[in-house]
N, C-alpha and C positions, 0 to 999 in steps of 0.2 A: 256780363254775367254778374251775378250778386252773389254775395258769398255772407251765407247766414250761418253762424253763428250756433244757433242753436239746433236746426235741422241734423248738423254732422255731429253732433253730441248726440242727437236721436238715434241717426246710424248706428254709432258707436254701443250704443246700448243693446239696439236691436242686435247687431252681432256677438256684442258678449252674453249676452242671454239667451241665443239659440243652442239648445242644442246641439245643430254640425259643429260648431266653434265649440262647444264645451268638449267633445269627444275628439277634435283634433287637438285639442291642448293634451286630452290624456294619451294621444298617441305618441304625439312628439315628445310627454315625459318618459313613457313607458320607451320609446327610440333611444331615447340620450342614456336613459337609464343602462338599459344592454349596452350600446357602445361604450360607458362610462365602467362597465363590469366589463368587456370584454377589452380593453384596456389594462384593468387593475391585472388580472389571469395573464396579458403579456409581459408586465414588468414583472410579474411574481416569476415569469419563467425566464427573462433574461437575466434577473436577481440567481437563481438557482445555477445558471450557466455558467455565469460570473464566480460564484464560487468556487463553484466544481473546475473551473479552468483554472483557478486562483489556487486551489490544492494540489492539481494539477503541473502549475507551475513551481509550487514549493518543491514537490517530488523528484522532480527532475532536475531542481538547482544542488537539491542534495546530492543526485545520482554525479549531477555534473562536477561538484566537487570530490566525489570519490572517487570518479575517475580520475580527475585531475593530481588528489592525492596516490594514487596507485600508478601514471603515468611518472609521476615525478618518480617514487621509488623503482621504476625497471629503467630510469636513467640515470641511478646511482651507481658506486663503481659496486657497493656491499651486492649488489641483484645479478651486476655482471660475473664480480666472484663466482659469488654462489652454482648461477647457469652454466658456467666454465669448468667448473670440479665436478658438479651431478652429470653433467650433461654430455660435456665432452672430455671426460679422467683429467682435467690438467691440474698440476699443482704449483705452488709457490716454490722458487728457487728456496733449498733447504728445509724442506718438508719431505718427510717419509710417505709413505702411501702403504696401509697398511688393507691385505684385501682377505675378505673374512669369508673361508666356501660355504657355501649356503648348505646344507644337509640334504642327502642325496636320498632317502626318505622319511619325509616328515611325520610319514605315521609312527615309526619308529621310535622319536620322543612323544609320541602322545599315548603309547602302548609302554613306555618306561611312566611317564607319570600318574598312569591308569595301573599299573599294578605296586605302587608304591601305598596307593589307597584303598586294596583288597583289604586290610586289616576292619572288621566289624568297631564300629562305634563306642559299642556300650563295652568293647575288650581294653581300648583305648583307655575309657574310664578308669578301668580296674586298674591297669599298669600303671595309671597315672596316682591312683589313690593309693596303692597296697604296694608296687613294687614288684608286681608279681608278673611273670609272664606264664602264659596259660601256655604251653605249646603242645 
């Protein structure tokens, strides 16, 4: 077989100046192209993840050290104190305990401090400028 030279040059030609050949170049561009765009749309949404997990993660390192700061003080002895005297009455050797009755009804003081302020406004005024009490 002889292998010429110039014939497969001819080929060549013939092929890239057909039309089929011109339209599958613009298919395979217009192919690459969407894949090359439906690429960019994934990294743009692993990028978005990435952050948001990133945020994410700051949130909860914060939370983790609040805990960790709030775990350490309920294993101080100032936490123990405290829950020991509110919680269960006890006291320090040499401490008093002094226990205050709560009022037996509370409307009571809200009906004393409610008729301490029947006096009208503008009489207030007067007694305060003149001296005077209007009775």
């Amino acid at each position: 077989m002889i292998y010429r030279y110039g014939d497969s040059t001819s080929l060549f030609k013939k092929i890239s100046r057909s039309k089929i050949f011109f339209l599958a170049i613009i298919v395979l561009v217009v192919f690459l192209e969407i894949s090359v765009f439906g690429e960019k749309q994934s990294q743009k949404k692993v990028a978005n993840n990435m952050n948001a997990l990133e945020q994410e993660i700051a949130k909860l390192e914060n939370k983790n050290l609040e805990l960790t700061e709030l775990l350490g003080y309920l294993k101080s002895d100032d936490f123990v104190e405290q829950e020991a005297r509110e919680k269960l009455n006890m006291r320090k050797s040499g401490e008093r305990v002094m226990l205050v009755p709560k009022a037996e009804n509370p409307e009571s003081l809200a009906g004393a401090v409610s008729g301490a302020g029947e006096i009208k406004n503008w009489r207030l005024w007067l007694e305060y400028f003149f001296g005077e009490t209007l009775n």
